[in-house]
C-alpha positions, 0 to 999 in steps of 0.5 A: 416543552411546547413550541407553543410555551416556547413562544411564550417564554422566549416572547416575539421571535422573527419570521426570519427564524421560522423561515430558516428553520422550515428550510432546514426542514425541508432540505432534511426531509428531502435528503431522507427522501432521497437516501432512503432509510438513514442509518442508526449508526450516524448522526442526522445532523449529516442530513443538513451539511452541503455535502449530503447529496454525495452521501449514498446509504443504499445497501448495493452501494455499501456492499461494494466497500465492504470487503477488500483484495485479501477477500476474507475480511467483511464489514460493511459501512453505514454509508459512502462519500463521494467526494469531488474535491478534497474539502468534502472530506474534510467536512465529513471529518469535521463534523465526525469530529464536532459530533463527539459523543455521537461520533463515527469512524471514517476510512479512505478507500483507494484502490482496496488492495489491503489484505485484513480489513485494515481499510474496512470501517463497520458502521462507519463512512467509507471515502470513496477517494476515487471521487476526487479524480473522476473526470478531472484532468488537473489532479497530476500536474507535473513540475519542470523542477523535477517532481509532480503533484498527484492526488491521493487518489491516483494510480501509480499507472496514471502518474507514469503515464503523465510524467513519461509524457514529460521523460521524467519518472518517479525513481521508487516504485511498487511491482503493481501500479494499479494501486493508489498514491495515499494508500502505498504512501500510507503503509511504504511503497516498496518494489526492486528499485528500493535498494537504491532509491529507497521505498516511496515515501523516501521520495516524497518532497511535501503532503496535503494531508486532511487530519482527524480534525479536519483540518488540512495541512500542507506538510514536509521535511521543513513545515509541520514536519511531525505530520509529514514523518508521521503520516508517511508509513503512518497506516493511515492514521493521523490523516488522510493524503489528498496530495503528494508532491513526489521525487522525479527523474529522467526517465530511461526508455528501455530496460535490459530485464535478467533473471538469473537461476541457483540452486544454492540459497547462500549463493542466491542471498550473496550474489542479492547483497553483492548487487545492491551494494555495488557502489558502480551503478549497474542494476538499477532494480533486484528483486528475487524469489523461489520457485517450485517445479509446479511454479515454472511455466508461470512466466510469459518470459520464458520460451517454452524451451528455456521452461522445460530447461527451468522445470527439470532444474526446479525438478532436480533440487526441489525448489530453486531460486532466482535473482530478478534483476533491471538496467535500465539505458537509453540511445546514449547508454545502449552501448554500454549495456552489454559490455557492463553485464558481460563484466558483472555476470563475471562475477555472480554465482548463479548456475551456468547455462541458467542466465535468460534475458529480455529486451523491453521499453521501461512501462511495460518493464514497470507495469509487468505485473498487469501485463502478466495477470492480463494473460493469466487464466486464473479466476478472479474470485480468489482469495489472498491471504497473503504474509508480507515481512521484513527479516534482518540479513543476519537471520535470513539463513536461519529463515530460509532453513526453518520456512523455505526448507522447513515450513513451506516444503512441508506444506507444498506452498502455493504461489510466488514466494518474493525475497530480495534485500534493501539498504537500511540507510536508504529508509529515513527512520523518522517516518512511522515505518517500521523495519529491522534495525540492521544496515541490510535487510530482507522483503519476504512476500508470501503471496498465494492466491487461494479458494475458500477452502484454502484460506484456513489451511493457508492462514494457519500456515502463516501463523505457523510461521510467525510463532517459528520466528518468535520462537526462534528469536528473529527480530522481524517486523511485518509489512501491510501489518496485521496485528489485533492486539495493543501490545503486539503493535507497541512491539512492531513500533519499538522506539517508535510507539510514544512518539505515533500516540503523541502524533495520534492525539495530536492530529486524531485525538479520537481516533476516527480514522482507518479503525480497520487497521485496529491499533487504536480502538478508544481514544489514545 
């Protein structure tokens, strides 16, 4: 039909329309004009929302979302939001939402530390969540009730630095604060302190969470708790956090930082439980992990005696380990530091002679990792096809045999190798992740750094060492999950699984946001 027999069959139409509709027009073209080709992939009707001029479509701009820190995975965005302030995104995700059948895939983008594309969204909106912080001073704001509210976007570095400034700290933390609050918050958040405080989303008071909708819903333990269960550990899948209002406590100034060396794996595992059983609190973080000769020198802790000593021990058996372990003190409890290890170190079977410590404020304890990558000389255009998996305790010796023992020492493995246990009871099974069901259970973090030509041969391995626990009856669930099947994640949730289709139907029904981490690829 004409405009002209449009006229003609709806009769006199006011100015007014025309001149809005000139308007909108116009603003289209412009925005075409200024973003360039617009993709086929979206909707135009993106062109007229208030929030365009923060859409950018241009090929360097998309290119830079479309990969991540395991570096293998490629997939490039239509375009890119970036956000000033939380209700853009939800405009973003309303329209998607409204736009059905014409509707597109959206991915919050913090820090881009995921290993398999799970954050990527092909032919979708990436959100820059970065955005919302930049240039602003009001997204950590701290409570002298003994929490803090930090934006989805901010690193866990930001959010200590600000609350040290009120000697308050959060109590769970991840070994690498460079990473975003909704993206550890999203998946656990898991580090030494864990065994006793729990993982981070155990230590989460209350959510701003942006669903598939686009609504955005204030959430805890008391209102809309099904969101707040759900989104905690919940992959990113019922919504995007903009908020988290997170657990506090006064922060320790310095840490006492041991690491104590066996040869014996069931000494190593014994001497782990014992310490995060231990109803008398003295190490507030274990962690632990096996070392190869090659691997020793890796360490600023060490002297370069004490790396020589490590090596020939490392060099004798094979592979050694060693548990990590943190106590933390102030001026009122230095005294007492010594006299508690002199008591406990008693009691642990670790190899005499082979017990180093060191003396550091507790920011440099908590930001070790980057401290440690700042005096590395290893590239930074590496690969990471890394294994991340939880192991009940009563199966770790049938683990340690089959891959330690077994898989890696056939291989000649690469990089650090992360074991240490956590309490189950300090985990909240109403949150959507998933761990074994046994009281104690074990982190396993295979965590090599790799070239290109390494990734297939490393990648192989992994598999390798899924299909021995399959075969071999170990109830595992993996952590940072990876899975390209439906089956295989209906598996990974067990009881879990009627209860996250429930939650995605209700608060993502089209299933729009993170597809990277493809567990739902239609409409649940």
């Amino acid at each position: 039909m004409s405009a002209l027999m449009a006229v003609q069959r709806l009769g006199r139409i006011p100015a007014a329309f025309f001149l809005a509709l000139s308007l909108v027009n116009s603003f289209v073209f412009s925005a075409v004009d200024r973003l360039g080709t617009w993709p086929a992939a979206l909707p135009e009707g993106l062109l007229a929302l208030d929030i365009v001029d923060k859409i950018q479509v241009d090929p360097n701009t998309t290119a830079r979302f479309s990969t991540d820190f395991g570096g293998h995975s490629q997939a490039a965005p239509a375009a890119v939001l970036y956000p000033s302030s939380p209700d853009d995104i939800a405009t973003l995700v309303r329209f998607a939402y409204s736009s059905s059948p014409s509707s597109f895939s959206i991915a919050a983008h913090g820090h881009g530390h995921s290993i398999r594309g799970q954050a990527l969204v092909p032919g979708g909106v990436v959100v820059d969540m970065a955005s919302l912080g930049r240039g602003r001073s009001d997204r950590i704001n701290v409570s002298s009730d003994w929490y803090v509210d930090a934006g989805g976007e901010q690193l866990w570095i930001d959010v200590l630095r600000e609350t040290l400034e009120h000697g308050l700290s959060p109590r769970s933390w991840t070994d690498y604060l460079y990473l975003t609050v909704g993206g550890t918050l999203s998946n656990a958040g898991i580090s030494g302190q864990a065994f006793r405080h729990g993982p981070q989303i155990s230590n989460v008071y209350e959510l701003d969470v942006i669903t598939g909708k686009g609504d955005t819903i204030t959430c805890s333990r008391e209102e809309n708790s099904d969101l707040f269960y759900g989104v905690l550990g919940g992959l990113g899948q019922f919504g995007i956090i903009t908020r988290a209002r997170i657990a506090l406590e006064p922060a320790p100034q310095r840490v006492r930082w041991l690491r104590l060396f066996y040869t014996d794996f069931s000494s190593f595992t014994g001497d782990q439980e014992l310490l995060v059983s231990m109803t008398e609190k003295v190490f507030d973080y274990v962690e632990g992990q096996l070392l190869t000769e090659k691997d020793v020198g890796n360490s600023s802790f060490f002297s370069d005696n004490d790396t020589e000593k490590i090596k020939m021990l490392a060099a004798e058996y094979g592979g050694i380990y060693f548990v990590e372990g943190g106590v933390y003190y102030g001026p009122a409890t230095a005294s007492m530091v010594d006299r508690k290890l002199e008591s406990l170190l008693k009691r642990l079977s670790f190899v005499p002679g082979f017990a180093f410590t060191k003396d550091v404020a507790y920011i440099s304890f908590l930001n070790r990792v980057q401290e440690e990558e700042t005096h590395s000389t290893a590239p930074e255009d590496v690969l990471h096809p890394w294994l991340n998996m939880f192991v009940p305790k009563s199966r770790i010796r049938d683990f340690e045999m089959g891959v330690f023992k077994g898989i890696l020492k056939k291989n000649n493995p690469i990089g650090l190798v992360l074991i240490y246990p956590f309490n189950k009871n300090k985990w909240d099974d109403k949150m959507s992740a998933a761990i074994p069901d046994e009281e104690v259970f074990y982190t396993i973090g295979l965590l090599p750094s790799a070239t290109v030509d390494d990734w297939k041969y490393l990648d192989s391995q992994n598999d390798e060492i899924l299909r021995f626990c399959h075969q071999e009856g170990i109830d595992f669930k993996q952590y940072l999950p990876h899975y390209t099947t439906q089956t295989d994640w209906k598996n990974h949730f067990g009881l879990k699984w009627d209860a996250f289709v429930q939650l995605k139907r209700r608060y993502d029904p089209q299933a729009l946001l993170s597809p990277g981490q493809r567990i739902f690829t239609s409409s649940p």
